[in-house]
C-alpha positions in Angstrom: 132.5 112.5 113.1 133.0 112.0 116.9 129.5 111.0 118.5 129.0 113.8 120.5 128.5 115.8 117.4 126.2 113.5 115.7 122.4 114.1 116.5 119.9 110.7 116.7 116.2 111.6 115.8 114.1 108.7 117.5 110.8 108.9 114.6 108.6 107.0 117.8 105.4 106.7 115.6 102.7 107.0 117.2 101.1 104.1 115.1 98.8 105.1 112.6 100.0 108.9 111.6 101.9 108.2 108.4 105.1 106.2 109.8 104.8 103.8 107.0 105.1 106.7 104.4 107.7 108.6 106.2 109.8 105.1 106.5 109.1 104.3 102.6 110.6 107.7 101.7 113.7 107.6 103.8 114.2 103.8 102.9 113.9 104.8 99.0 116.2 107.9 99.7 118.7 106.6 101.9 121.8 106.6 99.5 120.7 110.3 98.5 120.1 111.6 102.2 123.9 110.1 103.1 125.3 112.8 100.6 123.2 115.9 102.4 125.1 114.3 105.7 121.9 112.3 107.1 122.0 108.7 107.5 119.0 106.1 107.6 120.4 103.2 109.1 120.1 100.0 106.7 122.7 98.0 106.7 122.7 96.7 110.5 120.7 94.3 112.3 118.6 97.0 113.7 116.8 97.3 110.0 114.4 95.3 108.3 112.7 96.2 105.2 111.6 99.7 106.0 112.0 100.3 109.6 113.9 100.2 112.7 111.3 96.9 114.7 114.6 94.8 114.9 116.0 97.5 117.4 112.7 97.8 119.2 112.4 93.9 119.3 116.0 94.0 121.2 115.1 95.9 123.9 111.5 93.4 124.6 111.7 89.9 126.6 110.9 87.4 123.6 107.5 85.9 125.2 105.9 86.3 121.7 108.4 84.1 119.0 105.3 83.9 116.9 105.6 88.0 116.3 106.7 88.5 112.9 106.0 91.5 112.5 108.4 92.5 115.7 111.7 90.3 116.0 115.5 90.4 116.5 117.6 87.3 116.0 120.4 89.1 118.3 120.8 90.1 121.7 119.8 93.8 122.7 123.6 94.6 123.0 124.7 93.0 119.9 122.1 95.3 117.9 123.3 98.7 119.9 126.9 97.9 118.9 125.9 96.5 115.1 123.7 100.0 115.1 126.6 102.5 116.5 129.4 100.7 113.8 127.1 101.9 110.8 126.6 105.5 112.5 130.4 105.9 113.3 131.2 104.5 109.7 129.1 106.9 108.0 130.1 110.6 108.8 127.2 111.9 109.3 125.8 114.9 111.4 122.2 113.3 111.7 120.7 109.8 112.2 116.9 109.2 111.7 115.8 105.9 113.7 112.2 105.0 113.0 109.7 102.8 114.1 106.4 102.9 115.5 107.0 100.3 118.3 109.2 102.4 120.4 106.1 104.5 121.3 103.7 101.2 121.3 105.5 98.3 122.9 108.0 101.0 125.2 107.4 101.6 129.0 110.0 103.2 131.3 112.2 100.7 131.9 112.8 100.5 128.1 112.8 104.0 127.1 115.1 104.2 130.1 117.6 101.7 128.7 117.7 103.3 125.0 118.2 106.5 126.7 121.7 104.9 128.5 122.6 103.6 125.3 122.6 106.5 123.3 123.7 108.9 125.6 127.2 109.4 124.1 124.8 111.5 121.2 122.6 114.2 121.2 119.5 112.5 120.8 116.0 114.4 119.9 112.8 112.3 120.0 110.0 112.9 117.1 106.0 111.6 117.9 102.7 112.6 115.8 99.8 113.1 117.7 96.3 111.9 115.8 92.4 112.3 116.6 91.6 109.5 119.1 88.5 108.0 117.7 90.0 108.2 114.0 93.0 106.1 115.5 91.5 103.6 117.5 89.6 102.6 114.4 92.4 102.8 111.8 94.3 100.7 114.0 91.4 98.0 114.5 91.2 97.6 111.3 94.8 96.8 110.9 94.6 94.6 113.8 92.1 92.6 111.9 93.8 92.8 108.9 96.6 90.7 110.9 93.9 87.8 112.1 92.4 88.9 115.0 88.8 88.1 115.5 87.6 90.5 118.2 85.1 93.0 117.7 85.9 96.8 118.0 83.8 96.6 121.5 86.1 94.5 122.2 89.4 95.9 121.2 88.4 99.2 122.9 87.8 97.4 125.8 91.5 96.1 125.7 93.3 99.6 124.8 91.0 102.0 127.0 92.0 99.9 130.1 93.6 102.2 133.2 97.2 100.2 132.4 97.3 100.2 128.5 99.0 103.5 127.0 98.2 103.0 123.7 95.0 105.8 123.5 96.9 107.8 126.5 99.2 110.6 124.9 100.2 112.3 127.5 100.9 109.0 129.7 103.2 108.1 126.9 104.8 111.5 126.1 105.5 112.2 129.7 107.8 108.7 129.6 109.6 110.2 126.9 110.6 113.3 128.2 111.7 112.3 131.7 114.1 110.0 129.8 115.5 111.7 127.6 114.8 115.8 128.4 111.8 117.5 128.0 113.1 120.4 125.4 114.3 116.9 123.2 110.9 116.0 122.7 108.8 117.0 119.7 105.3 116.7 119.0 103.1 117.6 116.5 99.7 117.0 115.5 99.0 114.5 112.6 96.5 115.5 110.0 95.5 112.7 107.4 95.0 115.4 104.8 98.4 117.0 104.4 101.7 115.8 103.5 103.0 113.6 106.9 106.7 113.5 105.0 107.3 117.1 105.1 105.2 117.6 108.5 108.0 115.5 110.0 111.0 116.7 107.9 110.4 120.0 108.8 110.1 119.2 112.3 114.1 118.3 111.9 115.3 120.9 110.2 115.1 119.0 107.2 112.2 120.2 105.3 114.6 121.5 102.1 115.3 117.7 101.7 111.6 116.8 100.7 111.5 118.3 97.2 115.1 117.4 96.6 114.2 113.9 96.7 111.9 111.2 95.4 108.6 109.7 96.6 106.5 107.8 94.8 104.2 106.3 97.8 100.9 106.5 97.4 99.0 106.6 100.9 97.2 103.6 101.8 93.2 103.5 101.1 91.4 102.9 104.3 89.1 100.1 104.9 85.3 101.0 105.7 83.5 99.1 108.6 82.4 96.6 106.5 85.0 94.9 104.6 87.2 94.8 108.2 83.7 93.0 109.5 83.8 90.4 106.7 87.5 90.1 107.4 86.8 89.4 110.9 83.9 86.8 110.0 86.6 85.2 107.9 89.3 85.2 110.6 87.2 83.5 112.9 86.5 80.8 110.2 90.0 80.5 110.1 91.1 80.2 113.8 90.1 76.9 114.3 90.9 75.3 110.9 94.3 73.1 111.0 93.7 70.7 107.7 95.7 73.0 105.5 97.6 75.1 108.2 101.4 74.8 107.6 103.6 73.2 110.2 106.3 76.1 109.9 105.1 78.7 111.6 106.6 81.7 109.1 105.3 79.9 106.4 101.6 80.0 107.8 101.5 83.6 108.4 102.8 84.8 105.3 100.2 82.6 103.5 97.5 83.9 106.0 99.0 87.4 105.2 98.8 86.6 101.8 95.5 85.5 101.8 94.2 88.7 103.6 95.3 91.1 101.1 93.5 89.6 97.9 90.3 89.8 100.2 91.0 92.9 101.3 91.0 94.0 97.8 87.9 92.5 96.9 86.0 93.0 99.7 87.1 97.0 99.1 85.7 97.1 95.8 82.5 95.9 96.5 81.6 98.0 99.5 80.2 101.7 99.7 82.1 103.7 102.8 80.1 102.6 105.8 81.0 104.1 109.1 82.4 102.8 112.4 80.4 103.1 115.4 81.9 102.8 118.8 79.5 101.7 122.1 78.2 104.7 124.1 80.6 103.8 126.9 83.9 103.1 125.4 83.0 106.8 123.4 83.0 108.3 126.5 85.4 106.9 128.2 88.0 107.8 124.8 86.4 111.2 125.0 87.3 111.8 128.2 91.4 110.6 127.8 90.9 112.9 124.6 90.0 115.7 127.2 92.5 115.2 129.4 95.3 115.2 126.6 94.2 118.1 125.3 94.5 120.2 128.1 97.7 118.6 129.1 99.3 119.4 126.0 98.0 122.8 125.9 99.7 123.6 128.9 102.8 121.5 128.5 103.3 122.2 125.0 101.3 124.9 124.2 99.3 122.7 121.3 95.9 124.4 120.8 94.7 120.7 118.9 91.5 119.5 119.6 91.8 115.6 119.4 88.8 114.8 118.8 88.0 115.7 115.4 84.2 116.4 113.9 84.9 113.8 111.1 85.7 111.1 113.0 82.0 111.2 114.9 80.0 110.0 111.7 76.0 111.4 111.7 75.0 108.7 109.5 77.0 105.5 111.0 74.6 102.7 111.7 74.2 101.1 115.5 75.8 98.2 115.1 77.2 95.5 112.0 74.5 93.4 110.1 76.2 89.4 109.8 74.4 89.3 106.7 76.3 92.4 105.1 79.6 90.7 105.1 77.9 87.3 104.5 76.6 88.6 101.5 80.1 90.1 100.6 81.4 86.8 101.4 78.9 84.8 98.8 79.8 87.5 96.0 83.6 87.1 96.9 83.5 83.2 96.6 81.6 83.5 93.6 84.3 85.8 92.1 87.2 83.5 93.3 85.5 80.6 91.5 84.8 82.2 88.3 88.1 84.2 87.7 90.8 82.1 89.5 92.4 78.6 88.6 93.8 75.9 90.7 96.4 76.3 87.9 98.0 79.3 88.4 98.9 78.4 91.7 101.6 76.5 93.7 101.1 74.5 96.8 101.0 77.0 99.1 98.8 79.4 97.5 96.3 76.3 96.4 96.0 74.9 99.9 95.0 78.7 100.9 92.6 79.3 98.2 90.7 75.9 99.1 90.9 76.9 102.7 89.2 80.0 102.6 86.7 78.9 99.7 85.6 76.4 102.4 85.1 78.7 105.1 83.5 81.5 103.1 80.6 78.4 102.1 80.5 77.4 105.9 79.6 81.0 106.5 77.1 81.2 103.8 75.6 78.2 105.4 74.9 79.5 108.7 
């Protein structure tokens, strides 16, 4: 099909509103969706395992080789080219491009270039909008869950700053729509409770697809306040530690990542739902960007959303973290480890992890 009849749907994210379901189903369906004339791009550089990052990664100076979790191997013109041969191959009349990134790691000069580079098609640009407060939490946890050891004073601090985009929806909408056309833009309100697959599907003309194919992706169980506090305790245990850190960089974090996960479950099954609960000032100050994004979006878009939900201000949540909460998680998980786990049963990667963290779990205990 010639390119000027083919329609690219940029699936932007934002972080945290279901992309990792949306790219799970199109990744599982991507054979079926090819006969109903809808392509999923997986067999070019610009995929890797369930999403487009590779392309993102292209367009972003590489200051961060350390980033696993965004990288490309290939120039940014390599991957546009490596990218268009699949879509020209395929015979298609839509392409769905997703990855959370573009909206995240994107500022004009970027969203600019992808623009040029696509502007043989007719390209339509997809974001979910979600609560503020609910979002800035979901994604400290996950920021946690990847090794960082700030608090969530301090990562509200770092995303509620005048230059940072990431809690400023109409900021990063507005980028968006200049490049690419304002009626191109879609947006739509996230809403943890329904189904984020056929929210999106149906906001592509697409929606007859979601009961036509399969999904067996179960959504992701959050993490309460205080198993991503004893994460955090353990991640600063971890930061300085370099007896049993591996000298290949990959090999470290996929250990690390490894690591993080059988805690995570532990820690998950031992805890009892305790809230967040964000400093008075930060509050306000992601209160007031809430504000203004509402009321931009009601008259640029005519949303009527509040973004600020009622469930996402907790009555009951406590003033601040007790250390001796997750301490006392971190005693019963060591305690667990050692009773239930062998030295046997693992290789040498997996052993030198288990006697790191059994290590710094008793230093903490110590304290």
């Amino acid at each position: 099909m010639h390119s000027s009849r083919i329609k690219i749907i940029f699936h932007i994210g934002l972080e945290k509103t279901g992309t990792t379901s949306f790219q799970r189903f199109c990744t599982r369906n991507a054979r079926r969706l090819i006969q109903h004339k809808v392509l999923y791009p997986k067999r070019s550089s610009a995929f890797y395992a369930l999403n487009h990052a590779p392309l993102t990664a292209s367009y972003l100076p590489s200051e961060r080789p350390d980033d696993f979790y965004l990288r490309s191997t290939i120039t940014n013109s390599e991957m546009v080219k490596s990218l268009k041969r699949e879509i020209e191959a395929s015979s298609v009349a839509k392409v769905i491009i997703s990855s959370e990134h573009l909206s995240s790691r994107f500022r004009a000069p970027q969203i600019e270039k992808l623009a040029e580079d696509f502007n043989e098609y007719e390209c339509q640009i997809v974001i979910a909008l979600r609560d503020h407060l609910s979002r800035l939490f979901s994604s400290y946890s996950t920021r946690v869950m990847s090794g960082s050891d700030q608090t969530l004073n301090e990562y509200a601090e770092m995303v509620l700053k005048p230059d940072n985009l990431y809690m400023r929806y109409a900021d990063t909408i507005r980028m968006w729509e200049e490049a690419f056309g304002r009626d191109n833009v879609i947006v739509f309100d996230y809403n943890e409770e329904s189904d984020v697959i056929s929210s999106i599907l149906s906001k592509i003309a697409l929606l007859h697809l979601r009961t036509e194919l399969t999904d067996d992706h179960k959504c992701n169980a959050s993490l309460d306040a205080t198993v991503i506090e004893a994460l955090r305790l353990i991640n600063i245990a971890n930061l300085n530690e370099s007896a049993y850190r591996s000298k290949i960089a990959y090999l470290e974090f996929i250990k690390l990542q490894y690591v993080r996960s059988v805690l995570r479950k532990k820690l998950q099954a031992l805890s009892h739902g305790s809230h967040w609960r964000l400093s008075e000032p930060y509050r306000d100050q992601l209160l007031d960007i809430a504000e203004a994004d509402t009321l931009w979006l009601a008259k640029s878009h005519a949303m009527t959303v509040s973004l600020i939900k009622p469930r996402s201000l907790p009555e009951a949540a406590p003033d601040e973290f007790q250390d001796a909460v997750a301490k006392l998680l971190a005693k019963i998980l060591t305690q667990t480890i050692c009773d239930r786990w062998t030295l046997y049963r693992f290789n040498m990667f997996s052993r030198a992890a288990l006697f790191l963290v059994l290590e710094k779990l008793r230093n903490i205990r110590r304290r």
